[in-house]
Backbone bond lengths (Angstrom), bond angles and torsions (degrees), N, CA, C in turn:
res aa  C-N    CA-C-N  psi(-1)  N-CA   C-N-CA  omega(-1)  CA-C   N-CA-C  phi
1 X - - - 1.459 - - 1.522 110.47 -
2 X 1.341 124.06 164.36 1.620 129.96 -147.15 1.618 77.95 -146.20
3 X 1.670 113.31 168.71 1.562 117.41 -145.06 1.942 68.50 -100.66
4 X 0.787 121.97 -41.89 1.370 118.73 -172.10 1.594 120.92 -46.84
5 X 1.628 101.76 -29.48 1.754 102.58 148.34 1.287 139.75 -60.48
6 X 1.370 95.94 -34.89 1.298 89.53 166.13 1.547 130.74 -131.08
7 X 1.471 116.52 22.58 1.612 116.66 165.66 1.517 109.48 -69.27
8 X 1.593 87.43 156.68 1.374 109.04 -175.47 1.606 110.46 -95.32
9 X 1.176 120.34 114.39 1.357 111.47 -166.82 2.082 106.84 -147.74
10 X 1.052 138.75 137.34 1.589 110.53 9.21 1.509 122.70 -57.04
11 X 1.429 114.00 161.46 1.693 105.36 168.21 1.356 108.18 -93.51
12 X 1.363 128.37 151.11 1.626 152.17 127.63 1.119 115.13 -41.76
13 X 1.724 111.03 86.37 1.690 118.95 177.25 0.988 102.51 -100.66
14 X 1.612 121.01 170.37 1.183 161.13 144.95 1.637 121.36 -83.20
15 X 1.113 122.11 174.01 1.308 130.10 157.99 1.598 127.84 -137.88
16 X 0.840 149.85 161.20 1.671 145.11 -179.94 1.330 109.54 -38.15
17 X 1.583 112.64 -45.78 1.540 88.02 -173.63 1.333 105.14 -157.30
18 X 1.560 84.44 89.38 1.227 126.78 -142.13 2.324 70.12 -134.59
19 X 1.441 107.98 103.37 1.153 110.25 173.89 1.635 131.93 -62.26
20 X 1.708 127.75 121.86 0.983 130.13 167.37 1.310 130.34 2.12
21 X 1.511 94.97 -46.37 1.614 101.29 -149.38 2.042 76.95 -107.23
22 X 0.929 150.03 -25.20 1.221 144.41 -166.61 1.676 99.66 -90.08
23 X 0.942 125.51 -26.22 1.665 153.26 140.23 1.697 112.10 -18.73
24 X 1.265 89.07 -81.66 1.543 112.20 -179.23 1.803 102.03 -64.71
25 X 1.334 123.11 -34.10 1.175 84.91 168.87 1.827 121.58 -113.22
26 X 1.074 93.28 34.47 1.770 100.69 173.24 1.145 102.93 -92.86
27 X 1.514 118.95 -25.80 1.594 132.23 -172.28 1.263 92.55 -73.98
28 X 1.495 139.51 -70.83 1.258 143.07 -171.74 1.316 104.14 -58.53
29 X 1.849 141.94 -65.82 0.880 116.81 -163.09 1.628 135.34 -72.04
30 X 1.689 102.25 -9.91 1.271 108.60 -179.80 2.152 108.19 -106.57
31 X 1.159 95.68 25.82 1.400 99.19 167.45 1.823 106.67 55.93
32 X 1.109 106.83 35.94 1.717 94.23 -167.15 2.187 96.05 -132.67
33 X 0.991 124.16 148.28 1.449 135.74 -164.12 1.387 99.29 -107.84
34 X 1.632 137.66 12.12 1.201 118.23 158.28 1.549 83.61 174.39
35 X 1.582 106.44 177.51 1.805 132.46 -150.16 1.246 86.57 -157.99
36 X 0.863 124.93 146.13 1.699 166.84 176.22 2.062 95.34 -96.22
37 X 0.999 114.40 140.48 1.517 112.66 159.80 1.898 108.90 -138.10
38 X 1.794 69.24 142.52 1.831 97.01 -172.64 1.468 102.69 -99.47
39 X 1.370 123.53 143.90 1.203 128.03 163.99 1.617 108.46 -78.86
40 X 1.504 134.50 -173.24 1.462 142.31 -174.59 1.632 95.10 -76.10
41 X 1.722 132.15 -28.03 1.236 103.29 163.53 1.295 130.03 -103.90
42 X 1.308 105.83 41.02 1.453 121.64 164.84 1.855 104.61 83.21
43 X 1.073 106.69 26.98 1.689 104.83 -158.09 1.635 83.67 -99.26
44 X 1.470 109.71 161.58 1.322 123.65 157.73 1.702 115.61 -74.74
45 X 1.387 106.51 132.18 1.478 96.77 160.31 1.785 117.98 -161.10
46 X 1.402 95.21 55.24 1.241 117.32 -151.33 1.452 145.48 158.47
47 X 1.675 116.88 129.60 1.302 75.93 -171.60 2.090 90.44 -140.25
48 X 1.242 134.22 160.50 1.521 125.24 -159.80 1.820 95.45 -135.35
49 X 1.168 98.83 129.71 1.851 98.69 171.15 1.639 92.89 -126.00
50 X 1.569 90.87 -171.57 1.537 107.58 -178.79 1.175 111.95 -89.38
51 X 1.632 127.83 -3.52 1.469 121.33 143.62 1.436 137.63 -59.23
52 X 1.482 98.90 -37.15 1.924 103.07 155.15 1.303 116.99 -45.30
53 X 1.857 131.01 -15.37 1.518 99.05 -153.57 1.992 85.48 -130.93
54 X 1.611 105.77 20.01 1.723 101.57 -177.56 1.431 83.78 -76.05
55 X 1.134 149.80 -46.54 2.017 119.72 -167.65 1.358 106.50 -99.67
56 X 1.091 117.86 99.86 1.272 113.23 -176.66 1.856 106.85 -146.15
57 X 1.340 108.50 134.43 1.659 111.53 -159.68 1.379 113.04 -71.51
58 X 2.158 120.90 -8.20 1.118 112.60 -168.91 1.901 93.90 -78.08
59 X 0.964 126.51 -27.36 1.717 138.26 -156.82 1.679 94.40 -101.08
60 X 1.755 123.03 -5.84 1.375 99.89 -173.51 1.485 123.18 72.01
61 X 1.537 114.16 -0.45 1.399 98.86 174.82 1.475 106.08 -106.61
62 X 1.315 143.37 39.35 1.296 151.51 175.77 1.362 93.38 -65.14
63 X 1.379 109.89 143.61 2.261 116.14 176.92 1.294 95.39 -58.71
64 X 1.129 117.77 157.20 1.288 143.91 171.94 1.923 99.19 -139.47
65 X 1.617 119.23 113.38 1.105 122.39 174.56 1.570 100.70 -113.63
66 X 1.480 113.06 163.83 1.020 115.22 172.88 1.578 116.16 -96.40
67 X 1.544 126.68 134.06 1.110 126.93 171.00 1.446 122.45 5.77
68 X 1.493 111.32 -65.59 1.578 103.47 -172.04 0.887 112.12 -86.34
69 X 1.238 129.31 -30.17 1.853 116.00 158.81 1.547 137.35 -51.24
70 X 1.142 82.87 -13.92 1.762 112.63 177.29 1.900 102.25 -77.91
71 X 1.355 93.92 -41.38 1.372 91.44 179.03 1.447 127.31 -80.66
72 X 1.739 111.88 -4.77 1.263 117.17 160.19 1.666 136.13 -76.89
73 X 1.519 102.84 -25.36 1.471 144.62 -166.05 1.765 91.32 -86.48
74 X 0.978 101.36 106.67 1.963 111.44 158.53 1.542 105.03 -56.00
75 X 1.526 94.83 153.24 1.573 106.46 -173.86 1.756 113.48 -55.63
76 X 1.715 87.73 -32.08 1.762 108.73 -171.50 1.384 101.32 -22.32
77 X 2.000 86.13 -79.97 1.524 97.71 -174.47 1.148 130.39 -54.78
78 X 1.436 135.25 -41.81 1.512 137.87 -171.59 1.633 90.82 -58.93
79 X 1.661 110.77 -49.96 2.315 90.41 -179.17 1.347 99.49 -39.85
80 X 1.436 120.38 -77.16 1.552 128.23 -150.25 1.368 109.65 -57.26
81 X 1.595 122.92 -31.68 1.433 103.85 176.02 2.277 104.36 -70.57
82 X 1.368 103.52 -38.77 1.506 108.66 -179.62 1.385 113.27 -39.68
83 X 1.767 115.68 -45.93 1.948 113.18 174.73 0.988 92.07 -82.64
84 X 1.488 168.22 -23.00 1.191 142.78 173.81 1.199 120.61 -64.37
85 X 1.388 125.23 -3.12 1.290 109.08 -141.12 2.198 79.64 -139.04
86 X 1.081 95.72 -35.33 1.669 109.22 -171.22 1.360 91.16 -104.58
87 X 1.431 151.79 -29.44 1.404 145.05 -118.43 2.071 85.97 -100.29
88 X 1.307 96.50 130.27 2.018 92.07 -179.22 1.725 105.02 -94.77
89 X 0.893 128.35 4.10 1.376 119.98 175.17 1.258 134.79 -128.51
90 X 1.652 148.98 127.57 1.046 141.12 -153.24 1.371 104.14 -50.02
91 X 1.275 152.15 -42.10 1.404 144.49 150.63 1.372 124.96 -11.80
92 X 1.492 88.58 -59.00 2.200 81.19 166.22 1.058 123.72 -71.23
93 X 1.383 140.85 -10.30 1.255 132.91 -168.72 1.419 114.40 -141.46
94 X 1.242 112.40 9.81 1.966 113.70 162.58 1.487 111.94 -67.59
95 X 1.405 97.90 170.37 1.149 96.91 161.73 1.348 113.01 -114.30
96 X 1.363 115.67 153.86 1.308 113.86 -153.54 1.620 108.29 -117.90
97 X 1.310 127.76 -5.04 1.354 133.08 161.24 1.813 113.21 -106.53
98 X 0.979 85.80 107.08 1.914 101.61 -176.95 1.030 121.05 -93.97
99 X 1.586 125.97 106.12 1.314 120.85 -179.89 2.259 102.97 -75.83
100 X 1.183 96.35 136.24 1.370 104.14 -176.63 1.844 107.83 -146.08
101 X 1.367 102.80 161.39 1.182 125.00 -178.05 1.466 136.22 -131.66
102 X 1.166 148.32 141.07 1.505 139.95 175.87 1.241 112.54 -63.48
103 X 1.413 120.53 163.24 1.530 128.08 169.55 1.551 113.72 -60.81
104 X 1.449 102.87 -27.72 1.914 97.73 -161.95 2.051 94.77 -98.11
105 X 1.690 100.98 13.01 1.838 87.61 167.86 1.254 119.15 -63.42
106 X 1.144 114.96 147.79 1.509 119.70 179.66 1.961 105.68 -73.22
107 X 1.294 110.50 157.81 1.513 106.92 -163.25 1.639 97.28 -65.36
108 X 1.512 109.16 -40.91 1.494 101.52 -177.01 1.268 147.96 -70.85
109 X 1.404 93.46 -14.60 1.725 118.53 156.59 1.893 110.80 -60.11
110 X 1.362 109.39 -51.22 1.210 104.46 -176.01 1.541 99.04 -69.28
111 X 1.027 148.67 -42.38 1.066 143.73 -151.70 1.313 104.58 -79.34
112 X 1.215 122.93 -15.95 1.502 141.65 -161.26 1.935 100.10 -99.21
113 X 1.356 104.96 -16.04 1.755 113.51 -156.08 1.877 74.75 -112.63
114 X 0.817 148.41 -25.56 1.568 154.40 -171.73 1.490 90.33 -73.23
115 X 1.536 111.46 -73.37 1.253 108.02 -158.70 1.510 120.76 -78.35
116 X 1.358 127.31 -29.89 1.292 135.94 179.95 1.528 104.70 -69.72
117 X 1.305 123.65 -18.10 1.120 112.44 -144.88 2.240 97.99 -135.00
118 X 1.780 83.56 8.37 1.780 102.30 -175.28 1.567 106.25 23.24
119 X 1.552 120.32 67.47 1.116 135.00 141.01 1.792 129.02 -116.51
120 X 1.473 109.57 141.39 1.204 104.12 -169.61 1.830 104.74 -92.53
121 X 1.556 124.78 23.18 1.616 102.13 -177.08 1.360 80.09 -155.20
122 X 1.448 106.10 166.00 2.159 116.78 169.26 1.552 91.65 -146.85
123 X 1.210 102.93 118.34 1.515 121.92 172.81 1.756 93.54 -70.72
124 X 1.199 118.02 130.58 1.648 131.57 170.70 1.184 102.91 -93.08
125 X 1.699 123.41 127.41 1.292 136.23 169.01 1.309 133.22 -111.06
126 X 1.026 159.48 119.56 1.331 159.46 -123.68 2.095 106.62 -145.77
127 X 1.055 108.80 106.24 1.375 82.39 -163.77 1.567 163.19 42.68
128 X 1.957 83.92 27.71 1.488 91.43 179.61 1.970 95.78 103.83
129 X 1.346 127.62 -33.49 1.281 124.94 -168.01 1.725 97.50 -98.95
130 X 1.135 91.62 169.40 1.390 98.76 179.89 1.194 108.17 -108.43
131 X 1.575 132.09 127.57 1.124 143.09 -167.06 1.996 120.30 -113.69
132 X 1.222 95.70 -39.90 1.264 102.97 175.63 1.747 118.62 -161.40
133 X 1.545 110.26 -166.10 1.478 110.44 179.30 1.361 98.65 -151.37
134 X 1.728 109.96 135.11 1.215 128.31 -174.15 1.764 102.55 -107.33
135 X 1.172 130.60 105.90 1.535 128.35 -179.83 1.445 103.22 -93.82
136 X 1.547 118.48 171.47 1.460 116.26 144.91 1.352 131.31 -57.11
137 X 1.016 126.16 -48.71 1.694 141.30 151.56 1.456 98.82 -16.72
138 X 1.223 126.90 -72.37 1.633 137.96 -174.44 1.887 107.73 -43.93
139 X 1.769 104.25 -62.99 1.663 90.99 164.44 1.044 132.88 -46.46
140 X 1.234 100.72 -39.27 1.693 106.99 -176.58 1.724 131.00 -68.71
141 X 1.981 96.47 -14.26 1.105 100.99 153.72 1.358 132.75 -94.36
142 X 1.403 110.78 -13.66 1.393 129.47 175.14 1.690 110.76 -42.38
143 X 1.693 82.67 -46.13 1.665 98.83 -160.45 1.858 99.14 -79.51
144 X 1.405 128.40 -17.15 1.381 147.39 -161.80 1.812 88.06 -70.95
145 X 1.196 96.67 -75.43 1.061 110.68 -177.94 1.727 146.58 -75.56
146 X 1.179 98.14 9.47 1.531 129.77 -159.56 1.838 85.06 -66.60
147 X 1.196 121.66 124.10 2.194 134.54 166.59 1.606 84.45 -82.65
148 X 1.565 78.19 144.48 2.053 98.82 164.73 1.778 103.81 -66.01
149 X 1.260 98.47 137.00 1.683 95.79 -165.61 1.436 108.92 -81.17
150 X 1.640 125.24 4.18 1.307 119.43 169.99 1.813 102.59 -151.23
151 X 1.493 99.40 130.36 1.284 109.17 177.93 1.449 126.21 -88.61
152 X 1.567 99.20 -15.77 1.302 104.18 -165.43 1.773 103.67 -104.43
153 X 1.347 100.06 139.68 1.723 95.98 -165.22 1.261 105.69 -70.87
154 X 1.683 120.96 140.94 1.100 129.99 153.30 1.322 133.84 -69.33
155 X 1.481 114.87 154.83 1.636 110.93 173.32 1.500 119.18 -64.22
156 X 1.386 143.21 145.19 1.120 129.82 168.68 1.558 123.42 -49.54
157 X 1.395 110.07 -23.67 1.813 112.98 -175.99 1.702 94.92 -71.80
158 X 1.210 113.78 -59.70 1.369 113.50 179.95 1.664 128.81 -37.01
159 X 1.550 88.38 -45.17 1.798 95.30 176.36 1.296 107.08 -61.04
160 X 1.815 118.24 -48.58 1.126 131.73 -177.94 1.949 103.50 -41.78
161 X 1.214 87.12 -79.44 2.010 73.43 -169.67 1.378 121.62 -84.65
162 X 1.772 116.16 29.57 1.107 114.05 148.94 1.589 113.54 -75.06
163 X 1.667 122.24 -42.92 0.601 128.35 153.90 1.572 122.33 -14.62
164 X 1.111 101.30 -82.77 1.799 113.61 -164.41 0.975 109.13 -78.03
165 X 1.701 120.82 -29.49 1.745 113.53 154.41 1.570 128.53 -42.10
166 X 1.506 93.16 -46.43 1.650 86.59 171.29 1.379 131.30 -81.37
167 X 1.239 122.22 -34.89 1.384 143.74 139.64 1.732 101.57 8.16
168 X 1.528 90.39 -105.30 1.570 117.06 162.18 1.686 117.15 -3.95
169 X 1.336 115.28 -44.56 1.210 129.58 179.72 1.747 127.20 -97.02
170 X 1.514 115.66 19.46 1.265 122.17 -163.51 1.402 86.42 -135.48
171 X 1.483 113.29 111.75 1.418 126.28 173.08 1.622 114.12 -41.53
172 X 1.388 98.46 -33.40 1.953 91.95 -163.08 1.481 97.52 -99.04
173 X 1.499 122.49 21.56 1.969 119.66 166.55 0.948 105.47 -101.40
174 X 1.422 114.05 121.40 1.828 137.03 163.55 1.427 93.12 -59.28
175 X 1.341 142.66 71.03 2.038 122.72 -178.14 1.647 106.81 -62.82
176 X 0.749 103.11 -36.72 1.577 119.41 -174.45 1.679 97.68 -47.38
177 X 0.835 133.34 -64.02 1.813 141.97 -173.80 1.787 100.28 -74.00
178 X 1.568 125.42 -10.65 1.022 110.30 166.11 1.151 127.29 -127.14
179 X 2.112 112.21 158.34 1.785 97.47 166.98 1.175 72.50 -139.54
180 X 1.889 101.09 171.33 0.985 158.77 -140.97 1.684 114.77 -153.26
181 X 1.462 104.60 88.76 1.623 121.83 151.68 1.317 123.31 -81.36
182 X 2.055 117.27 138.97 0.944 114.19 163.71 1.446 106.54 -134.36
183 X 1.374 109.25 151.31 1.507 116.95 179.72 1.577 109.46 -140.83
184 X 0.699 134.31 127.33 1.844 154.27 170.45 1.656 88.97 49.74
185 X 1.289 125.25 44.57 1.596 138.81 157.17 1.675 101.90 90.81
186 X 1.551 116.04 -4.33 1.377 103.62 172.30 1.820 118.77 -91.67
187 X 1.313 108.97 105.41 1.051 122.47 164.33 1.810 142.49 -36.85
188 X 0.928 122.92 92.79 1.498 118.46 -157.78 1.740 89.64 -112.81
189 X 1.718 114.84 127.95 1.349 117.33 163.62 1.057 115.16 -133.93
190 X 1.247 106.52 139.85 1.889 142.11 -149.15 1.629 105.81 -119.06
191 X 1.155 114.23 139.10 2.001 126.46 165.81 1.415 91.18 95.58
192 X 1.113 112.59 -151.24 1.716 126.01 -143.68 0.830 138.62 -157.07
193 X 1.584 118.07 121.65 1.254 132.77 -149.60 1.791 99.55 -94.04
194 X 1.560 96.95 153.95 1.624 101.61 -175.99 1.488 106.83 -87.02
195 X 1.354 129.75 -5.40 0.913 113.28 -154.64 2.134 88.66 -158.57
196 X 1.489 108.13 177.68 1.513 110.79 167.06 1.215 110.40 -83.20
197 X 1.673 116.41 -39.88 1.430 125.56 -174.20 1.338 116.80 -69.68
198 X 1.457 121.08 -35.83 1.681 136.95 134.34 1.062 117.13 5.39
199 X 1.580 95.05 -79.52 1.392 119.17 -170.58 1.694 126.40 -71.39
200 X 1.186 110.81 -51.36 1.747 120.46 149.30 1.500 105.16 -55.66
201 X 0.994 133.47 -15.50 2.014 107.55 -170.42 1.686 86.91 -83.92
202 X 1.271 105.17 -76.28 2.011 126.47 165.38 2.046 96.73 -6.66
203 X 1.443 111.14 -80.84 1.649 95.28 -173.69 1.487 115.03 -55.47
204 X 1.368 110.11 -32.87 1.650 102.42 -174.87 1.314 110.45 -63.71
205 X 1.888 118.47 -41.76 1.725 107.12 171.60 1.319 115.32 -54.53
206 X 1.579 112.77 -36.34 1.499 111.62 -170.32 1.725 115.90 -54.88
207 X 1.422 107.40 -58.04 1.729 138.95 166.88 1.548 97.26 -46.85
208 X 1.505 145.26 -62.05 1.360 130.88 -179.24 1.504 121.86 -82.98
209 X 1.656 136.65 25.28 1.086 157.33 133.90 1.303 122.13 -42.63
210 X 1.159 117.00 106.32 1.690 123.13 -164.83 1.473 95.41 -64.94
211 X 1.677 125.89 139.49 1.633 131.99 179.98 1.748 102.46 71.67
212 X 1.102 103.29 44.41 1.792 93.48 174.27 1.997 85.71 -130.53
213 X 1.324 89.12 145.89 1.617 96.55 178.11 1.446 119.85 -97.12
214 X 1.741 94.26 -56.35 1.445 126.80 176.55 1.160 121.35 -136.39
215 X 1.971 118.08 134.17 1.446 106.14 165.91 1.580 98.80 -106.62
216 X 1.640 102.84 164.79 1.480 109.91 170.58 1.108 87.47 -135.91
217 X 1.835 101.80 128.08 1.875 113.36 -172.89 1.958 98.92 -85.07
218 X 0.641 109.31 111.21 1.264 129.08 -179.26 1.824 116.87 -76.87
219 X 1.399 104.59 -33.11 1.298 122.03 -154.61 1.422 103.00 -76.89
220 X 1.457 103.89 155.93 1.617 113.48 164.63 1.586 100.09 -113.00
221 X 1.414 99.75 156.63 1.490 122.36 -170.97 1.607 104.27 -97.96
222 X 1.377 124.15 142.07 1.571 105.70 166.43 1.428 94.04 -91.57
223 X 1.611 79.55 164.59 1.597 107.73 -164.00 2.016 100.30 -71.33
224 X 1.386 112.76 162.83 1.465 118.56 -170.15 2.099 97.94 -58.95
225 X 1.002 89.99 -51.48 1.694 117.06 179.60 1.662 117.75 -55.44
226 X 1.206 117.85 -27.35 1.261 121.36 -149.39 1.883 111.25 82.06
227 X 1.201 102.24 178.76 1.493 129.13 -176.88 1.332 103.89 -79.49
228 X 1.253 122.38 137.36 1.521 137.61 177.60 1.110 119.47 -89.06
């Protein structure tokens, strides 16, 4: 799947100055945890969640440091937390470097730009315009809704060296120490894993193999120590 399956689009923008408090309640009334902001030519340059607005002096939760910590903290920061916290217009308090993505990204790339990058949304761009928004919420339906990718039953040989085809290709499988029986699609695996995590990664490929019913982990683990 491509982010273009599953962004939410049209998007719920903002604009620069586009007020805090008019902010806070577009957030509330349209049920959504952050806005993307467009400049007058429709460009991205920005983007505002409901984490921009936890210190903020109308609610009393603005930082409060104590003196000597204050004296560790450069002036820099104490300004920038001060307009964040006092600043009245989505301008003071966006963020202004946007990690974003195309429609034709693959889901796991974005998901990959989420986590490296500990954000929960990727504004989708299309030539410079903004086209849509990819959240976590959205994977999580991806995955809700995900069809078995083959309906039609496979042969057991086939499952078999799909199996070990993929195997073969996962840096952390010893294949060599293992085989892999199948009979009326229930999977039984035999020999030995180097590790526990080994051993759980191996049944989960076995278990997410299109035409597999059942695995039975068969395997022994070597010991933390080696063999005695």
């Amino acid at each position: 799947m491509f982010a273009r399956d599953v962004m939410v689009a049209p998007v719920i923008t903002v604009t620069p100055s586009t007020t805090v408090k008019q902010l806070a309640e577009l957030l509330l009334n349209k049920r959504i945890s952050a806005a993307p902001v467009i400049d007058s030519q429709e460009k991205l340059v920005g983007i505002v969640s409901e984490g921009d607005l936890l210190h903020r002096v109308e609610a009393g939760t603005e930082r409060h440091r104590s003196w000597w910590l204050k004296a560790f903290i450069g002036d820099n920061t104490l300004a920038a937390e001060y307009v964040k916290s006092h600043g009245r217009q989505v301008s003071d308090v966006m963020t202004r470097k946007v990690i974003t993505a195309s429609p034709q990204a693959p889901l796991h790339e974005v998901a990959t730009l989420m986590e490296k990058n500990a954000i929960k949304r990727v504004p989708i761009l299309e030539n410079g315009q903004l086209v849509g928004i990819v959240s976590r919420a959205n994977l999580v339906q991806a995955v809700a809704t995900a069809r078995e990718l083959l309906d039609v039953p496979l042969s057991d040989t086939t499952i078999r060296e799909t199996i070990l085809s993929h195997l073969k290709k996962q840096p952390w499988a010893h294949t060599a120490l293992l085989n892999v029986t199948v009979n009326a699609g229930v999977v039984d695996l035999w020999g030995m894993a180097e590790s526990a995590d080994e051993r759980k990664a191996i049944k989960v490929a076995a278990e997410s193999t299109p035409g597999v019913c059942a695995v039975n982990d068969n395997l022994i683990t070597r010991p933390a120590g080696g063999w005695e």
